[in-house]
Residue, then its C-alpha position, 0 to 999 in steps of 0.5 A: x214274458x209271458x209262455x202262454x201269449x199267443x205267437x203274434x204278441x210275441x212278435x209284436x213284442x220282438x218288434x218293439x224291443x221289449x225282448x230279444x229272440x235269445x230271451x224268448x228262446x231261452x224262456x222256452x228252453x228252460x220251460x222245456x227242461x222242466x215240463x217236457x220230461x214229464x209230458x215228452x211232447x218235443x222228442x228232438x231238438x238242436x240247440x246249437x243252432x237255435x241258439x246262435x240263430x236266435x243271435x240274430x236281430x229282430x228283422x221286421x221284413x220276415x213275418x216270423x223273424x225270432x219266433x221259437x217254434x217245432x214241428x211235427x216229427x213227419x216234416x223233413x228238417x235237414x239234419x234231423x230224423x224223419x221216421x213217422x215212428x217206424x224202427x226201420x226209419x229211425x237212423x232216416x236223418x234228412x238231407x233238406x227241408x220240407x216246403x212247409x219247413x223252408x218257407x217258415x225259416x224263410x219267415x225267419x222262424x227259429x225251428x228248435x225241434x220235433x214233436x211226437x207222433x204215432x206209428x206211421x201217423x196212424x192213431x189218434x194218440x202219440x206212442x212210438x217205440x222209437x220216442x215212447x209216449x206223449x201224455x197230455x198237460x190236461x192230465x198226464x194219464x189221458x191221451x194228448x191225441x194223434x198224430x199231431x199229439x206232440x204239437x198240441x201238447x207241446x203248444x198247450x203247456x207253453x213250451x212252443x209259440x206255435x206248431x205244424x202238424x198234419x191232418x188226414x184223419x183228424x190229426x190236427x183237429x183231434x190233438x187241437x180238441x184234446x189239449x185245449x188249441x186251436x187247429x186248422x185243416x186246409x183245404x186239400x192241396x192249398x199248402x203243399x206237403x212235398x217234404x212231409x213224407x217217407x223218402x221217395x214220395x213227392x206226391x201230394x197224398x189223398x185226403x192227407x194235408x199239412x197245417x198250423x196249431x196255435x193259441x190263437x186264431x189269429x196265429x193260424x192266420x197268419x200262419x195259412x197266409x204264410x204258407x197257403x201257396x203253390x209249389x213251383x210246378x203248379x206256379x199259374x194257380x191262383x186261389x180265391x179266398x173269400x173270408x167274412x166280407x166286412x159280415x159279422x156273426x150275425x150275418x152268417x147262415x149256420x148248420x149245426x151237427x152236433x151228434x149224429x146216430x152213426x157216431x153218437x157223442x158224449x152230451x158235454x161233447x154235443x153241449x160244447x157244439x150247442x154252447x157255440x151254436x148259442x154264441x151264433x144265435x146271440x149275435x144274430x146268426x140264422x142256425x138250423x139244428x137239422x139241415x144236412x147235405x143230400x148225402x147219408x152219414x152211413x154212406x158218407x162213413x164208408x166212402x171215408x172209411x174205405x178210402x183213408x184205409x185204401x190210403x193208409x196201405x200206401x205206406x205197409x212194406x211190400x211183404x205186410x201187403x203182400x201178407x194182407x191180400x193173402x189173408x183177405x182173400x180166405x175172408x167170407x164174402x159174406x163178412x162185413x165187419x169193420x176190420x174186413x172192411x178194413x182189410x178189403x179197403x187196403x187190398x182194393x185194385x185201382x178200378x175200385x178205387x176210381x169207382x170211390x173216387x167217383x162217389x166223393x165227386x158226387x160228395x163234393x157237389x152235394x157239399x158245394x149245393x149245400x153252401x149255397x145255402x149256408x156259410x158254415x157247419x159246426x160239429x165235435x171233433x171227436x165222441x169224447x173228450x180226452x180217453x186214458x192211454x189205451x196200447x190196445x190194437x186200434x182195430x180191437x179198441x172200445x171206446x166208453x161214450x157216456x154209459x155206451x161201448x162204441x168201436x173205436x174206428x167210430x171216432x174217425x166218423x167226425x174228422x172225416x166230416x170234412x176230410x174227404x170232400x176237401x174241406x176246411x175245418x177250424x177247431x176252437x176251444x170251448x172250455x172244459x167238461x166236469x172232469x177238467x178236460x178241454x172239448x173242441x169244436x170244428x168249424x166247417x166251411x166250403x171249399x176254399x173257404x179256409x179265410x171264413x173258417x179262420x176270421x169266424x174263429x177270431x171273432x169267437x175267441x173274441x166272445x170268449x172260446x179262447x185258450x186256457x192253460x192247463x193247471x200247473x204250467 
């Protein structure tokens, strides 16, 4: 058995018999006794009942029949503990499924475990004081990214066939980039989180969604055709998804944002970009290195950033908020640095809000307009390849781009490209820069485009941008 072959090999293997889901469990568990100690990617698991759910034969009418799989720490496994990482919510253990959970095991998935993730899914790197810290397999020292950081890194190091994560400020796209997998946010909406939450909350959240990580596009496929359907109460919607339509590469319109002066990147990130829009302009593809939607990158950054911190307030205590109006109402008027910005966003009333909310429609059909004209947007993930774990407050952070020092809040410029006008977005391995550290890209297509994102990125990893396993594993 091969740790590293995509989910799909897998099940075609199950399938025909040349191993058991007990074998393929068994593989896993003995290579998470060994590698996980050093990297703490799966922080729970229960054995038992993966044990004696993998006694079941292989049954060819459910998709996933015998795959091991885990899922991020914030989906709710009845009997497992839900805590986002806060202390408070440490003895939180569910008392039911998530959605994404339930239609998984439905799929016949042998759901063994949870990854780890950031204090309230709130940084683009994996440290909690409930489970500690998630290094990444490329290099122990670097971070494996956040929040879906236990995902990626567990996926990377052949401890897991496949991963659910999460995504509202890179949280798929970035761990995918660091660790060297493939990722997918969704559309907003198309796979509903009711069960990725705190206890209390059913509401689909702003800007948030829930999606697959693989080694394979082909995997997220599979697992977006699996779980890309509505919720009971919304049970009349029907989406249209449109994929390729029998066009190959070079059929497709390309705009390509390799680096932008709002949010400049590292050159090995802006050559990974350049490396797939060259893959584009071999096959035939029409690529356009300047075109942009009607929309300003300062502009869109602040709606974004004004926004996800609007969100992110959702989840303080009432006395932490209660504490934040205090203090942001002795700030200068006149102040408008990044973290007052911040503090005004997380103290916004809903007029405000609303008056955002009317900017990202307008943003939206900027975006809508643009795709008229062109299929697809290539960008980076990130400024950078994989950083040193860094404690520092996410606020205070510097981050080094080539000889620069940028605000750290910066990094968020990229993921937010598609995040908060609903896009989807599919990262891809590109290979690794000179220091032997995995750089993604992001693959972004219309609204509900999700299918063209997907089928591009089976077509590329069939050029070669496919998974690699990091040295050691």
């Amino acid at each position: 058995m091969d740790a590293f072959a995509p989910a799909h090999v897998h099940l075609s293997a199950l399938a025909r018999g040349d191993y058991s889901p007990a074998e393929l469990l068994n593989m896993y568990l003995a290579r998470m006794d060994k590698y996980n100690p050093s990297l703490n990617a799966i922080i729970w698991q229960d054995l038992e009942k993966a044990h004696n759910q993998a006694q079941a034969p292989f049954d060819p009418t459910k998709p996933l029949s015998g795959l091991p799989m885990t899922v991020k720490e914030a989906f709710d496994l009845k009997g497992a503990p839900t805590t986002w990482g806060i202390p408070e919510f440490a003895k939180n253990i569910a008392t039911s499924d998530s959605l994404t959970v339930e239609r998984l095991s439905k799929a016949g998935a042998n759901i063994f475990g949870k990854t780890n993730v950031p204090l309230q899914l709130s940084d683009i790197q994996s440290f909690n004081d409930i489970y500690g810290r998630t290094n990444n397999p490329w290099n122990l020292e670097r971070t494996c990214g956040g929040s879906s950081g236990g995902s990626a890194a567990s996926l990377a190091s052949g401890l897991v066939a496949l991963e659910m994560g999460s995504d509202i400020g890179g949280s798929i796209r970035t761990p995918a980039h660091f660790c060297g997998v493939f990722g997918h946010k969704p559309t907003w909406g198309v796979i509903p989180s009711l069960g990725h939450a705190l206890p209390g909350e059913v509401v689909e959240p702003d800007i948030a969604v829930v999606g697959p990580l693989a080694r394979s596009a082909t995997d997220l496929l599979m697992m977006f055709n699996l779980l890309a359907h509505p919720t009971e109460l919304e049970a009349a919607i029907r989406y249209d998804w449109k994929g390729l339509e029998g066009r190959s590469l070079g059929d497709l319109r390309i705009a390509c944002w390799a680096n932008d002066e709002v949010a400049p990147v590292a050159r090995d990130v802006e050559a990974a970009v350049m490396k797939v829009a060259q893959a584009f302009k071999d096959a035939g593809a029409k690529v356009n290195e300047q075109a942009r939607p009607h929309i300003t990158s300062d502009n869109f950054n602040r709606l974004y950033q004004d926004m996800l911190w609007g969100f992110l307030a959702a989840g303080m205590s009432d006395d932490e908020h209660k504490g934040l109006i205090n203090a942001t109402s002795n700030l200068p008027e006149s102040s408008q640095d990044e973290v007052t910005r911040s503090f005004r966003a997380m103290t916004m009333d809903h007029r405000n809000w609303l008056k955002l909310h009317n900017q990202r429609e307008h943003l939206r059909w900027a975006w809508h307009t643009f795709f008229k004209d062109f299929d697809l947007v290539i960008s980076p993930v990130t400024a950078t390849a994989a950083f040193p774990h860094d404690p520092t407050p996410i606020t205070e952070r510097k981050l080094d781009v080539d000889e620069s020092s940028q605000a750290f809040l910066q990094q968020f410029f990229w993921a937010g490209l598609p995040n908060i006008p609903q896009l989807p977005s599919t990262v891809i391995p590109t290979g690794v820069n000179s220091e032997g550290l995995p750089i993604g890209v992001q693959i972004i297509g219309p609204a509900y485009g999700d299918k063209l994102t997907l089928e591009v990125a089976e077509l590329l990893e069939g050029d070669g941008f496919a998974f690699q396993a990091p040295p050691n594993y």
